[in-house]
VOPAGU-2260 file (C-alpha; in pm, 1 decimal, decimal comma):
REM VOPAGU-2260
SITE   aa  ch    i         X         Y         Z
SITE  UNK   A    0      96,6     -37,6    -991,4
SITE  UNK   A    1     152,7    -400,0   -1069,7
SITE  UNK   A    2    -141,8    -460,9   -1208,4
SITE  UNK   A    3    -101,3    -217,9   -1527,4
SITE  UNK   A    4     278,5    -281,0   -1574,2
SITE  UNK   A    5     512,0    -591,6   -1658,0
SITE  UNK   A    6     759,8    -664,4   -1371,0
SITE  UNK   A    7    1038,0    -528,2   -1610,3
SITE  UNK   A    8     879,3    -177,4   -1697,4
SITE  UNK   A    9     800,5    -177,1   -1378,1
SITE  UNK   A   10    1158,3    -160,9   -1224,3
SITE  UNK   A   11    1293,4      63,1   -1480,6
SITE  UNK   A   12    1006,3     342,5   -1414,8
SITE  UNK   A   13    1121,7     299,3   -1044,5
SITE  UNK   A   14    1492,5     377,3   -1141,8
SITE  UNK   A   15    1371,5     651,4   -1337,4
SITE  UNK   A   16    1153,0     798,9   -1095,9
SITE  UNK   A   17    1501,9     768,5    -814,7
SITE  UNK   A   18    1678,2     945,7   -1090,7
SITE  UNK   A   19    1383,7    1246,6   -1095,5
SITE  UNK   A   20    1368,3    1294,5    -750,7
SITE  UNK   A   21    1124,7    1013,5    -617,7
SITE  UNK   A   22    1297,1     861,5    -278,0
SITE  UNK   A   23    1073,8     491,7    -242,6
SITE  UNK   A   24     871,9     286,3    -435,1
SITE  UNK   A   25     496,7      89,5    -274,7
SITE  UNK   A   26     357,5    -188,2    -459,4
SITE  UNK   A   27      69,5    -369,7    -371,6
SITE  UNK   A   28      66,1    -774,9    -353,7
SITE  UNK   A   29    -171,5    -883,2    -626,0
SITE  UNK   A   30    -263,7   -1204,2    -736,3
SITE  UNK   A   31    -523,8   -1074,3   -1043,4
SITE  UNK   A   32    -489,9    -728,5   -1170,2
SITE  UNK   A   33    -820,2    -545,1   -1136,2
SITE  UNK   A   34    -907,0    -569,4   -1438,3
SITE  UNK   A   35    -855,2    -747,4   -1753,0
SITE  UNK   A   36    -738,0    -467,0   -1997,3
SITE  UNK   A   37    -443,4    -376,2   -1693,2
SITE  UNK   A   38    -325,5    -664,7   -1757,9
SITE  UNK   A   39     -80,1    -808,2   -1526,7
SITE  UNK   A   40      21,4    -907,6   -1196,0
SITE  UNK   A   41     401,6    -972,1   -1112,9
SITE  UNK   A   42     435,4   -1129,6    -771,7
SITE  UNK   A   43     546,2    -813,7    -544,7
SITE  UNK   A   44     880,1    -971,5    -343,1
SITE  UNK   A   45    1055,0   -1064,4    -691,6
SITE  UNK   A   46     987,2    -720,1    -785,7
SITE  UNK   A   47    1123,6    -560,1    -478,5
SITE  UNK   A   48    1429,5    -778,3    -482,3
SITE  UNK   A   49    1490,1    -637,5    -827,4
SITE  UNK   A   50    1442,7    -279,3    -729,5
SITE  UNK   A   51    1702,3    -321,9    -400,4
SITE  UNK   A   52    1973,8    -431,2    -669,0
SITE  UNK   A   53    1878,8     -82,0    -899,5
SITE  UNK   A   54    1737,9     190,3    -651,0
SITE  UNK   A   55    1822,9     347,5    -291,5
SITE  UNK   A   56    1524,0     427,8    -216,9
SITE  UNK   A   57    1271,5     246,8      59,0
SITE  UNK   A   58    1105,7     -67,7     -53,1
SITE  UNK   A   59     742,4    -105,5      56,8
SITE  UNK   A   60     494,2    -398,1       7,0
SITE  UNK   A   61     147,1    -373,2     112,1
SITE  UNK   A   62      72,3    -736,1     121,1
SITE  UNK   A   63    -215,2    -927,7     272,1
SITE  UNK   A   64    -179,2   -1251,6     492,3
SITE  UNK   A   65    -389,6   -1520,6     477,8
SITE  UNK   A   66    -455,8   -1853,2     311,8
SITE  UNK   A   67    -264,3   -1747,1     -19,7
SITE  UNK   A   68      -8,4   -1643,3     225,2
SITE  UNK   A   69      58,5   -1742,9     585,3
SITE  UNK   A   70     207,8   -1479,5     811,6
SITE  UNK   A   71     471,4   -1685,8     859,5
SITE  UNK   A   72     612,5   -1736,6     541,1
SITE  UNK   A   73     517,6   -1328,0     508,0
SITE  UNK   A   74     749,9   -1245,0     789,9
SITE  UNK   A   75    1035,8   -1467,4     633,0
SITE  UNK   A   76     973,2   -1234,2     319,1
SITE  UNK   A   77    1006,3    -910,1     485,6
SITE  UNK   A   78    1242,9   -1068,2     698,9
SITE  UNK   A   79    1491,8   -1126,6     366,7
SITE  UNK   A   80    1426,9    -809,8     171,1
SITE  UNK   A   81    1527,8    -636,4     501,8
SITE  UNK   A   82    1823,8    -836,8     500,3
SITE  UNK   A   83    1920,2    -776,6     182,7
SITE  UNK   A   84    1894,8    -426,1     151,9
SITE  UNK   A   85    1951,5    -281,3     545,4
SITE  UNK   A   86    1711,6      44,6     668,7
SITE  UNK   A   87    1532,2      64,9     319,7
SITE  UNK   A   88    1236,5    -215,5     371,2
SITE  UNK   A   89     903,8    -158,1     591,6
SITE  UNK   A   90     630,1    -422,2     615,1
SITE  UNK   A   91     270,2    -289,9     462,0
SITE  UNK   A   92     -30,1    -525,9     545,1
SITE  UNK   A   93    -397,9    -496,4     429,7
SITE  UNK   A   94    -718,9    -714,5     507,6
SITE  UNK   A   95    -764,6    -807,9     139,1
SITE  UNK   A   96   -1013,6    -829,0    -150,4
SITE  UNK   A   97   -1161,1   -1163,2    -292,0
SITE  UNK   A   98   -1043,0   -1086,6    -663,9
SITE  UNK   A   99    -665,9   -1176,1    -491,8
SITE  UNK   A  100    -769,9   -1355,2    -222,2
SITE  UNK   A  101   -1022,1   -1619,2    -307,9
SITE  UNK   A  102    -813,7   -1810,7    -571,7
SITE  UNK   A  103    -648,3   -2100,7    -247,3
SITE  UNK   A  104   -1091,9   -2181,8    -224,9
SITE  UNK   A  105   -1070,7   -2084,9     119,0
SITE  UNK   A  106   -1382,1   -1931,5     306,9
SITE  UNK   A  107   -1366,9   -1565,5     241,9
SITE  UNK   A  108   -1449,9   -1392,4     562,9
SITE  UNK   A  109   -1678,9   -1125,7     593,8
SITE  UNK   A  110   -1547,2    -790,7     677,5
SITE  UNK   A  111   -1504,9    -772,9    1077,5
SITE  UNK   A  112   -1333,9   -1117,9     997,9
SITE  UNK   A  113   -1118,4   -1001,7     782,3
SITE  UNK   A  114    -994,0    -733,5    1000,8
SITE  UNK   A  115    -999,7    -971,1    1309,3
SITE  UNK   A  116    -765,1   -1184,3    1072,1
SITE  UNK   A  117    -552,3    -907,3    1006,0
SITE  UNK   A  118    -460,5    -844,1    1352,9
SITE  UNK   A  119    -351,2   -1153,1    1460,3
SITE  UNK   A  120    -150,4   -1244,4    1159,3
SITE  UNK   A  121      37,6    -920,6    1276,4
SITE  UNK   A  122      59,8   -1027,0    1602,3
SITE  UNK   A  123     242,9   -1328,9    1445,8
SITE  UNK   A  124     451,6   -1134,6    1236,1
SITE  UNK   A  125     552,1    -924,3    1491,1
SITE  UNK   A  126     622,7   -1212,0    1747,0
SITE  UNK   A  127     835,4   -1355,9    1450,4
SITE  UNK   A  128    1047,2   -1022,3    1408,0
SITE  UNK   A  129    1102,7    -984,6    1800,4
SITE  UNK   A  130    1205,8   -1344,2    1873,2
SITE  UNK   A  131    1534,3   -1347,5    2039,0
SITE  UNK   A  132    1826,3   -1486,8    1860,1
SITE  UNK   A  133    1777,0   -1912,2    1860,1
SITE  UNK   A  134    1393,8   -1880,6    2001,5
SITE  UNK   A  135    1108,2   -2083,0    1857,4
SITE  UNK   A  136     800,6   -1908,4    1866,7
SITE  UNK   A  137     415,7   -2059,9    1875,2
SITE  UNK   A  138      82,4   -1938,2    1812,2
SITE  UNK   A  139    -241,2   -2082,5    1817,3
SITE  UNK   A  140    -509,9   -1854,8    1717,7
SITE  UNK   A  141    -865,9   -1837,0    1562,0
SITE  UNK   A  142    -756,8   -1795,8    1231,8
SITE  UNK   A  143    -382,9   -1943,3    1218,1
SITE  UNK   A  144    -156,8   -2181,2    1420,0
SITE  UNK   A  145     216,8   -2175,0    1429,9
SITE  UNK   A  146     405,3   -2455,9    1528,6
SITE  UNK   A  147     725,9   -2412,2    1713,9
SITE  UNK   A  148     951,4   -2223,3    1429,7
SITE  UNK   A  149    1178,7   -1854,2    1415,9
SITE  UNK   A  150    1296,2   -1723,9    1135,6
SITE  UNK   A  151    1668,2   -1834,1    1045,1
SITE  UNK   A  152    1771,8   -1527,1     817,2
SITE  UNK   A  153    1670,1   -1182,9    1002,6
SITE  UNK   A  154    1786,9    -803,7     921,5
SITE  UNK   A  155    2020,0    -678,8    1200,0
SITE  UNK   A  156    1693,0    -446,5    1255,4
SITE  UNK   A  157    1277,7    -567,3    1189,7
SITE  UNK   A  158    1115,1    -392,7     956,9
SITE  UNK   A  159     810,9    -169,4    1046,7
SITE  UNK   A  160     478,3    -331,2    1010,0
SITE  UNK   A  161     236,9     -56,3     850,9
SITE  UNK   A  162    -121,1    -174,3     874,6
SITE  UNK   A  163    -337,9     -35,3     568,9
SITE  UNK   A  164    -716,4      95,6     693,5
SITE  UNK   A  165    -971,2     345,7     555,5
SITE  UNK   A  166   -1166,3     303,0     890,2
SITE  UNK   A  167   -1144,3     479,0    1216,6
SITE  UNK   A  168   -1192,3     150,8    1420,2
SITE  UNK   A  169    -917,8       1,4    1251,5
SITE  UNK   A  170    -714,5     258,5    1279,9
SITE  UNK   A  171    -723,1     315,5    1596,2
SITE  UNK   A  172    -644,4     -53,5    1660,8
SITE  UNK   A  173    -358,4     -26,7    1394,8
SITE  UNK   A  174    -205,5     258,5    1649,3
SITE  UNK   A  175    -216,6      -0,8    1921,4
SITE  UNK   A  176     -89,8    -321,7    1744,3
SITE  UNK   A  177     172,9    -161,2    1450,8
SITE  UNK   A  178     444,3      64,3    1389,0
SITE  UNK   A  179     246,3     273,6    1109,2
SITE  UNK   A  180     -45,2     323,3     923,6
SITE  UNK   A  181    -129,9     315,9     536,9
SITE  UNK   A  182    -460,7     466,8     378,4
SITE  UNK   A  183    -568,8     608,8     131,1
SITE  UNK   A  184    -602,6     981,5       4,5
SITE  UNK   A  185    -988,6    1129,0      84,2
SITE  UNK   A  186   -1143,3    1435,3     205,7
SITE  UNK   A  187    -959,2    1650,5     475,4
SITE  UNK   A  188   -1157,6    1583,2     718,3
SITE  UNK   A  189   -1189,7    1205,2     685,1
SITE  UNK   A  190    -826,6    1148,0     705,8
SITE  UNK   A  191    -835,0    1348,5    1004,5
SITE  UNK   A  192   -1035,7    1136,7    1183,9
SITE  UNK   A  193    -847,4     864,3    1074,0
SITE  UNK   A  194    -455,8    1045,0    1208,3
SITE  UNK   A  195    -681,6    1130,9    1550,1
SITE  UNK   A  196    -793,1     743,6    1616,3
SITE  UNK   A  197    -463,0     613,9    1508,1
SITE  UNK   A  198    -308,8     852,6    1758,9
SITE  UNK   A  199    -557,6     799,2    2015,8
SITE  UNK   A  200    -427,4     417,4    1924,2
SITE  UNK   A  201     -64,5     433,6    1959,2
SITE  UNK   A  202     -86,7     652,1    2287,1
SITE  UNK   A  203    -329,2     380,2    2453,4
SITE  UNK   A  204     -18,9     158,4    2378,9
SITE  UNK   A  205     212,9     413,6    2560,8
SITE  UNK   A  206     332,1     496,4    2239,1
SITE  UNK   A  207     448,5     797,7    2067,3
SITE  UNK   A  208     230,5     891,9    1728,6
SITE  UNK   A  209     427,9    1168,6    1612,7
SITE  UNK   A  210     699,7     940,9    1550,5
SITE  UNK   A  211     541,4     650,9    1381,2
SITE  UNK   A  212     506,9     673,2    1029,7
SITE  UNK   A  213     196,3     760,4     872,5
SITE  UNK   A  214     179,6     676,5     481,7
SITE  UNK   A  215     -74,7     789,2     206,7
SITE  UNK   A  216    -149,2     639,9     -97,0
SITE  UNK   A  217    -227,8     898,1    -373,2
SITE  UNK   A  218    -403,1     831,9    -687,7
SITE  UNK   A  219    -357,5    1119,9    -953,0
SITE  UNK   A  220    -453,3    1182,8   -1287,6
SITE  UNK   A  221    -214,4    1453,9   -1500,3
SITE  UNK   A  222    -197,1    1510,3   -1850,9
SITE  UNK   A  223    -125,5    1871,1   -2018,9
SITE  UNK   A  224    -490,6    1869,9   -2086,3
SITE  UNK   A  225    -798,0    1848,3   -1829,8
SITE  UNK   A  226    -995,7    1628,4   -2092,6
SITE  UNK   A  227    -708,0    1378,4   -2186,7
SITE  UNK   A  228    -686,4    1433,5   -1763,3
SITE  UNK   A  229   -1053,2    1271,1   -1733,7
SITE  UNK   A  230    -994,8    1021,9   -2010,1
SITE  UNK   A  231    -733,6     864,2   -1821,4
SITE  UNK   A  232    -867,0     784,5   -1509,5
SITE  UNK   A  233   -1173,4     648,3   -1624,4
SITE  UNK   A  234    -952,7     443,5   -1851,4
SITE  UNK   A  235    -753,2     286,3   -1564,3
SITE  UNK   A  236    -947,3     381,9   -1255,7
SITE  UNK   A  237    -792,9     348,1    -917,7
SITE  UNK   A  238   -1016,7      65,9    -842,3
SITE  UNK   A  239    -854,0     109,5    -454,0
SITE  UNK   A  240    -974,8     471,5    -432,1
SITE  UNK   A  241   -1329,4     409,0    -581,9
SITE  UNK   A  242   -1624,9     429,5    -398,1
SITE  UNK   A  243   -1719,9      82,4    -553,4
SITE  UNK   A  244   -1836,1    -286,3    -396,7
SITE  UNK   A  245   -1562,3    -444,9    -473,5
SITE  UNK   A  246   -1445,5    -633,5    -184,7
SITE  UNK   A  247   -1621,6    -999,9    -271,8
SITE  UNK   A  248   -1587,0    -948,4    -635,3
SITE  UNK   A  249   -1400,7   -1274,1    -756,0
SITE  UNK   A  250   -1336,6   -1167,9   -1088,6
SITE  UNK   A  251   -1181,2    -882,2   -1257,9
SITE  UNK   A  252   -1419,3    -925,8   -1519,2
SITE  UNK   A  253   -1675,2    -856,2   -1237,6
SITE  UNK   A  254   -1476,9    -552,8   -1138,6
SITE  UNK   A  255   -1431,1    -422,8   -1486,4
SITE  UNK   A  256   -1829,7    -461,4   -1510,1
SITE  UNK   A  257   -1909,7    -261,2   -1179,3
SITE  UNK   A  258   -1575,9       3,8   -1313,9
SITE  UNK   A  259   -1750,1      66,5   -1591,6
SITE  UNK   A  260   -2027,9     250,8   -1355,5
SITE  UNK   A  261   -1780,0     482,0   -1250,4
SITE  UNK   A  262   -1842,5     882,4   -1392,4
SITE  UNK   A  263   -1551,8    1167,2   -1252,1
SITE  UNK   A  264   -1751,1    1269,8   -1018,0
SITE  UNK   A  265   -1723,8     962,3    -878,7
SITE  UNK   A  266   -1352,4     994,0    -728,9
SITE  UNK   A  267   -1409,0    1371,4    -631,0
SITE  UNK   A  268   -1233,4    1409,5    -310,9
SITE  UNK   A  269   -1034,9    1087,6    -326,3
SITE  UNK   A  270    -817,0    1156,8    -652,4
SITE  UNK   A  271    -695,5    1439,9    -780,7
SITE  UNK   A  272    -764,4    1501,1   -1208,3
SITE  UNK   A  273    -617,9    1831,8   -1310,1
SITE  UNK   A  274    -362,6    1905,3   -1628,5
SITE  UNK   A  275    -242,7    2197,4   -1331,5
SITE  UNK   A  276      92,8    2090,9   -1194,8
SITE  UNK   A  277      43,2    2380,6    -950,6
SITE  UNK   A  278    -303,4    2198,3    -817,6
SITE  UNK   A  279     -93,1    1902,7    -809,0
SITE  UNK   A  280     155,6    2029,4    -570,3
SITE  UNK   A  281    -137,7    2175,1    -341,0
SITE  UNK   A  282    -282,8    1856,1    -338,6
SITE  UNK   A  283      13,2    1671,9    -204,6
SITE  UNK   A  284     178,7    2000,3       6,5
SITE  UNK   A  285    -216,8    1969,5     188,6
SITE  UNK   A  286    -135,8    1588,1     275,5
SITE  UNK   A  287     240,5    1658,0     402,8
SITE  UNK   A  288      45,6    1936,5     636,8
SITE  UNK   A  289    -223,5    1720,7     757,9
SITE  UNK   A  290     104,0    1485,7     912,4
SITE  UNK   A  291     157,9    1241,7     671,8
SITE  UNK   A  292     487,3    1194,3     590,7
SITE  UNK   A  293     538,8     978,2     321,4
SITE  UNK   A  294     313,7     995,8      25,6
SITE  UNK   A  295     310,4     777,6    -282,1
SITE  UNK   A  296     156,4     896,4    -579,9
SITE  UNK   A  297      72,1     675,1    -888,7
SITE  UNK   A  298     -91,8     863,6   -1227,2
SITE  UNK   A  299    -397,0     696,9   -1427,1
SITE  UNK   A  300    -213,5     809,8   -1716,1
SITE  UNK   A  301     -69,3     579,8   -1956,5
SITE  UNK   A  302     274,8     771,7   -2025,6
SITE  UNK   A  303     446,2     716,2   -1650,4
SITE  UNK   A  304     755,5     859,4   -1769,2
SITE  UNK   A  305     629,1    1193,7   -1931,3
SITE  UNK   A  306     432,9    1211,7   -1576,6
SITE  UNK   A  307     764,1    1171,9   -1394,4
SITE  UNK   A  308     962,8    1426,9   -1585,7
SITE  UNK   A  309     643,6    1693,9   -1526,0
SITE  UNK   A  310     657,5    1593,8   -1147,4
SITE  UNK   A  311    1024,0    1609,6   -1141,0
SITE  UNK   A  312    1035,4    1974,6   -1282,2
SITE  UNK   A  313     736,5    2130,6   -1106,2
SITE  UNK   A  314     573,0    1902,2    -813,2
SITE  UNK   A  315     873,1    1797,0    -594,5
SITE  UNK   A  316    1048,0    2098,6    -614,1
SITE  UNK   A  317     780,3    2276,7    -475,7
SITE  UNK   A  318     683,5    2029,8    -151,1
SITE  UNK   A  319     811,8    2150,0     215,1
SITE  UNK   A  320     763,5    1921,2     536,2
């Protein structure tokens, strides 16, 4: 979580988590942390060229193109982390939320544009991956142009593109147009709606869903005791797993203000508070049998290490496929 950590803690705690067990890291492309009090916001790629030099693991960005970023210049991104560290990088991409978004004073699209946007910046990407060897690809579209370009540095194999969606629309579309889907953990029966459309997606596109990854993000809060538990996450909320109006929020001082509404109840269903390891390991074992199969968990709490070693000793080991 960028946003709460400086770019150097933040690579250590991912070599420490490699060394505990954990097999990837996902970090999300943020301009402004959420908040104030988090703190930071270390531009994602330098962090994930840092962690290719330190870890094994995969390296996953959840990024969001637009005007801060063309898809272009996204795909040459990808394109070099994959090159640099071969089989370990997939491509994450998101629709956005002002507080990141807003700062090039471009129009910020309402929702169906944003998702429309989405789209075809992965249809760029994608055209920019699959180019053949000393082919110029073009694209004019309703939201970006391309003029005649390819990308000069490419891994000997693209890396996935893994569209991020709470919605069934979109993820039904992301099961036409990606490799993957990204969302975040809910209620049982939400996400199952969600796995259903993104299958009904992929097979539209002749596809095969069972062999497309399917990632979930997994907000947590853990501490040896329930009320230091509750204390966290209302501390550092997962502002991404909140049932908040955050979207068109410019500010994080605008977010912190609407955060501040947020009671426990609040994230029932979407993150998990418990000081029970055992809960903890239910929690996640329930995702892995729903058919997700990669799941990244990040804790509210602010000792990431001592919530490392506890998953390391009693969560993990206890997981099956």
């Amino acid at each position: 979580m960028l946003e709460t950590l400086h770019p150097r803690d933040a690579v250590e705690l991912a070599v420490h988590a490699q060394e505990h067990g954990f097999s990837g890291v996902m970090a999300t492309d943020r301009f402004q942390p959420w908040t104030p009090r988090q703190g930071h916001a270390g531009f994602v790629w330098d962090v994930l060229g840092a962690l290719g030099e330190r870890t094994t693991g995969d390296l996953g960005p959840v990024a969001v193109p637009g005007s801060r970023m063309h898809p272009a210049v996204l795909a040459q991104a990808s394109a070099t982390l994959a090159a640099m560290n071969p089989g370990r990088h997939w491509l994450g991409v998101a629709s956005g939320d002002a507080v990141d978004e807003h700062v090039t004073g471009d129009y910020w699209p309402e929702a169906p544009g944003r998702i429309a946007r989405l789209f075809e910046a992965v249809e760029i990407v994608r055209k920019l991956f699959a180019a053949p060897a000393g082919r110029d690809v073009r694209f004019s579209g309703h939201y970006f142009r391309l003029e005649a370009t390819r990308l000069w540095t490419v891994p000997e194999a693209a890396p996935e593109v893994l569209v991020a969606t709470g919605g069934p629309v979109t993820a039904r579309r992301a099961g036409r147009q990606a490799d993957g889907l990204i969302t975040m953990a809910a209620p049982p029966e939400r996400l199952q709606v969600l796995l259903d459309r993104f299958a009904a997606g992929a097979r539209e596109a002749g596809k095969d869903p069972d062999t497309m990854p399917k990632v979930v993000q997994v907000p947590v809060s853990w501490a040896p005791d329930l009320a230091q538990a509750e204390e966290n996450v209302l501390a550092n909320p997962p502002i991404g797993a909140a049932r908040l109006p955050r979207s068109d929020l410019r500010s994080p001082h605008d977010v912190a203000a609407v955060a501040r509404l947020l009671r426990a109840e609040d994230l029932a269903g979407r993150v998990l508070v418990s000081a029970d390891l055992a809960a903890h390991a239910k929690h996640l074992q329930r995702l892995l049998d729903l058919g997700f199969d990669r799941l990244y968990v990040h804790d509210a709490g602010p000792d990431a290490r001592a919530w490392i070693d506890a998953y390391a000793a009693e969560v993990l080991p206890a997981l099956t496929r």
